[in-house]
Phi, psi and omega in degrees: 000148186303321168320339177284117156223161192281177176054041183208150185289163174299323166318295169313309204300321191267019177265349167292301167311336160315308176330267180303340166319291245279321161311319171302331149318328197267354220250324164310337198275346152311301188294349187276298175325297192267021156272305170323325169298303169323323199275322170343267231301299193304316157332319197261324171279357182248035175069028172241074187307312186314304186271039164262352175278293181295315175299324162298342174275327198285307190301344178265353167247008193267293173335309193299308171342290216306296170330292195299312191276353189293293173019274181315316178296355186285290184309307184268186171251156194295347168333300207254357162287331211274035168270182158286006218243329172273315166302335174297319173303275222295331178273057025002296178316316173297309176310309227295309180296317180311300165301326168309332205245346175279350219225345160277338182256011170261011170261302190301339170277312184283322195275029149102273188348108180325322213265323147017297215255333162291260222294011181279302178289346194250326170314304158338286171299301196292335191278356167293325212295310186289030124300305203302322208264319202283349202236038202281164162073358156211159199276316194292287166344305192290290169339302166319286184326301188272335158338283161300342171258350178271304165322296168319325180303306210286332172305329201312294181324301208267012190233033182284135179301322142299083168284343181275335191274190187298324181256028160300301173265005147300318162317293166323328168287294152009283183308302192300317177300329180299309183290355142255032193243341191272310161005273225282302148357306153308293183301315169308311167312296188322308166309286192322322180287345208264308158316314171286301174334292171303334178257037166249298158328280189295346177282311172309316185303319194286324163303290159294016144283283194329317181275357181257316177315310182285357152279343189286308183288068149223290197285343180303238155043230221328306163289297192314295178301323178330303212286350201268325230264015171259288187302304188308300151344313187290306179282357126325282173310301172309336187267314180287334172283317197273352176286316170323292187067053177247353186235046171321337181303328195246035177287300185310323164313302205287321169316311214295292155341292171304285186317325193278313195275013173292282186299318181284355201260341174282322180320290152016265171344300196280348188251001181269304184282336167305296159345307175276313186279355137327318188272339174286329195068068171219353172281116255207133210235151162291149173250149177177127180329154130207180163263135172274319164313274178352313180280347163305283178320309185296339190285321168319301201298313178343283190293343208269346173272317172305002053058263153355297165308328196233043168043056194231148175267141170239118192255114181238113178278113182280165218249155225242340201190121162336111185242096217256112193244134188301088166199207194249061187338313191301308210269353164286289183310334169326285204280345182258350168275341170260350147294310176295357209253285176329285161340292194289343207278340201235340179289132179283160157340128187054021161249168226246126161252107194238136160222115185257151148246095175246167177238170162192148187299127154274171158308132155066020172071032142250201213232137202251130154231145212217090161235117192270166181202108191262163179215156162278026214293202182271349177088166160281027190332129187314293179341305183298309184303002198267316191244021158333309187251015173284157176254189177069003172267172176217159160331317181172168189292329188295283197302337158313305175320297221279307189251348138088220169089184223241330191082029184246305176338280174317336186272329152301310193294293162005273185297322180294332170293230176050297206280355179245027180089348204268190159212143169210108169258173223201119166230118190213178174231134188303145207032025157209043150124200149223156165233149164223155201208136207248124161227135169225196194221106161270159185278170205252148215233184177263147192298164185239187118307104220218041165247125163212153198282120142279138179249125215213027169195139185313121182276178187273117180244172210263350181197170195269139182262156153260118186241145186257143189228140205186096178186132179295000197249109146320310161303295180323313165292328170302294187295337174309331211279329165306298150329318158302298194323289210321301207289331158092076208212135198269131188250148156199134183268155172222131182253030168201178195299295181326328167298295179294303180329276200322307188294313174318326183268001191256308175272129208250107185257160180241043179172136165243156157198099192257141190279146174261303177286126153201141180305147154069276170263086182295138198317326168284316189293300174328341175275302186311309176263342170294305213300333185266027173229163178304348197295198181249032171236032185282338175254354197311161186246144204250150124284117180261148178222141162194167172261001159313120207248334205305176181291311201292340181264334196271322182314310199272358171244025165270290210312312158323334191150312209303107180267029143198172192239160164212137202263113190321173308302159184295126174267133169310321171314301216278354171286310177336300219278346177266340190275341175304310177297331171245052152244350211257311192329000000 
């Protein structure tokens, strides 16, 4: 029955609706009144003066009742109404009345008289009708309401001043169509209203996102301008010292500076779009081998000097034997380098940082993986633990002051488990620490070849390139050109797609390097009319740059033409390593 919800009593369950009578009821209450009257008035003209004295005392304490037990549901909240002892009155009040008003229009009927015997039928009707609107969302209400007029109904026939005539069982048919026609009538409010209510219910849900999405972009906006304004700063004062030169000894520092506040303004970055394409459901995973020992060890080496550096042991047990498993390894080290990030950032000076790995045989032969990671921090006050994975929150201000970041992380590695079928959860006690535990379940992978190189120096090429650079943005051409120098490369710039067609169609390059977002002929249609004209760059090989990371983007500028990509900001390795691959084509 509707009236029901779970985990709540049939009292509770019926005082909202009490709720909604008692207003309709108030709103009813003129037509109730000179319905009362009316029927008086038809008493006293049709010669049954006597009961015009008693119907006016009863129907008028029947109301007073009504009022008086409806009342409360007007004023309080239905909360604070649902016991049983209130809810019985008002529904006792409601029965009291139907019957009093039911058993004055079978006096009205009964007694022969036309006009009697109409307004007997219009009493009816109207007073099924006002039941029907006052008792719309709960059953018990209509029912209760409707009952004693159903009853009058079904009496008509047999209390008729004629019971012999002929038009008797028309009546009876009548009687009947009407009380499924009130029936029918009801049940149809009842849906609609049960319809408006949910999309009055789903508008709200949809208001409170939207206002809790507009506080998450109010406080993103607020940390993000904070958080940048420490590397930038930093890479200003550093930028400003090696420009001056008056302390060459400390240029190596001073670089060093400039990168680390680089690499955090990339972090920065790399957890606001990973965030935004989650939330878009656009982020997208490798299926691939890996050795899971091998991610053990590196993560060990990864950590152990900063480990080191700020003079805490890091205890990692290394795995006995190769296991090599199907997923996606980057965005796994994603989430156990920002638990360990975390881990060294809160442990104080001579405390211990543990990363554990267990297995266990999974269904269909893959492998259940668990890998924790403890710290001696300050621990988790139970508040914090509440909004932990929220994002843009931190523990409390004092760890926002003292260790700063965007509040993102966790909220990123979270979801990345998730999306990888996982979970990451967190437990801790205020001052002894925290663990947090990654668990996922993978499929079991094939063994690889896993030899390569990393390039973390310009390479040695066999002739000098002619390379073409090509982004609207200055600053960006300046740093290729910065990047660039160690190799010593005939540079020529272009700064929009119109510009490069032309140098391309004067001059014969052996490497582009093209932006991909730029006004007015954006780097694929620039790729897209080089390759299709005739000039002496039509196969030259382009390396496309941009900070768009999604597939669907990286995908269209293979499609343009291009044959590789790098991802904004350009890292010096990985640019070497793609001009290397295209000289090698």
């Amino acid at each position: 029955m509707d009236d029901e919800r779970p985990g709540a009593t049939w009292f509770a369950a019926m005082a909202p609706h009490l709720t909604l009578a008692a207003r309709e009821r108030l709103k009813q209450t003129p037509v109730r009144v000179t319905m009362g009257l009316l029927i008086a008035w038809v008493f006293w003209t049709a010669g049954l003066k006597a009961f015009v004295g008693p119907w006016l005392a009863i129907s008028t304490a029947v109301q007073i009742f009504e009022y008086f037990a409806m009342e409360p549901y007007r004023r309080r909240s239905a909360a604070a109404l649902s016991d049983a002892r209130h809810v019985l009155t008002a529904l006792s009040s409601a029965g009291v009345f139907s019957i009093t008003f039911a058993v004055a229009i079978a006096v009205m009927w009964s007694h022969g008289d036309q006009i009697m015997t109409a307004m007997a039928v219009m009493a009816l009707a109207g007073t099924l009708v006002s039941n029907m609107v006052s008792g719309i969302g709960s059953q018990t209400l209509f029912l209760i309401g409707a009952l004693p007029y159903f009853a009058t109904l079904i009496a008509m026939p047999f209390i008729a001043p004629k019971p012999a005539s002929p038009a008797l069982a028309p009546l009876v048919g009548s009687v009947i169509l009407l009380v499924l026609a009130v029936t029918v009538i009801w049940s149809r409010l009842k849906s609609a209203r049960a319809q408006e209510a949910a999309a009055l219910d789903e508008a709200q849900r949809r208001l409170e996102q939207a206002e809790r999405a507009m506080a998450d972009r109010a406080a993103m906006a607020a940390i993000v301008s904070h958080e940048l304004r420490t590397p930038v700063s930093a890479i200003l004062a550093g930028a400003h010292v090696i420009q001056k030169g008056d302390t060459p000894e400390t240029t190596p520092e001073t670089a060093q500076l400039i990168m680390d506040a680089g690499r955090l303004m990339t972090g920065m970055l790399n957890d606001l779009l990973d965030h935004s394409k989650i939330e878009a459901r656009a982020m997208t995973l490798e299926a691939r081998d890996f050795d899971l020992a091998a991610f053990v060890d590196d993560t060990a080496r990864f950590w152990a000097a900063a480990a080191d550096e700020k003079g805490l042991r890091l205890s990692v047990s290394p795995m006995a034997e190769p296991l090599w498993l199907k997923g996606d390894p980057f965005r796994l080290r994603q989430i156990v380098n920002n638990l360990m990030s975390n881990a060294l950032k809160f442990t104080p000076q001579g405390g211990c940082v543990t990363f554990g790995v267990t297995m266990r045989a999974g269904a269909l032969d893959d492998v259940a993986v668990a890998m924790t990671v403890a710290d001696q921090g300050p621990g988790i006050a139970p508040d914090a633990m509440a909004r932990l994975f929220s994002p843009f929150a931190q523990g409390s201000a004092q760890v926002a002051r003292t260790y700063g970041g965007t509040g993102l992380g966790l909220t990123v590695s979270r979801d990345l488990a998730r999306l990888m079928g996982g979970e990451l959860s967190a437990r801790s006690e205020e001052g002894q620490g925290a663990v947090f535990r990654l668990e996922i379940t993978l499929p079991r992978g094939v063994p690889v070849d896993q030899a390569h190189r990393e390039e973390t120096a310009p390479p040695v090429l066999d002739r000098r390139l002619r390379v073409l650079a090509v982004d609207d943005h200055e600053i960006n051409r300046r740093t290729l050109a910065l990047v660039l120098h160690p190799l010593d490369v005939e540079l020529s710039m272009a700064s929009d797609g119109a510009s490069a067609l032309e140098a391309l169609a004067e001059q014969v390059f052996d490497v582009v390097l093209m932006d991909v977002n730029m006004p007015g002929i954006d780097g694929n249609e620039t790729t897209r009319r080089l390759r299709a004209s005739n000039g002496p760059n039509a196969a030259v090989p382009v390396i496309g740059f941009s900070a768009g990371t999604e597939d669907e983007q990286i995908a269209a500028t293979k499609a343009a033409g291009m044959t590789d990509w790098l991802a904004k900001p350009l890292e010096p390795s990985r640019l070497y390593a793609a001009l290397e691959r295209a000289v090698r084509q």
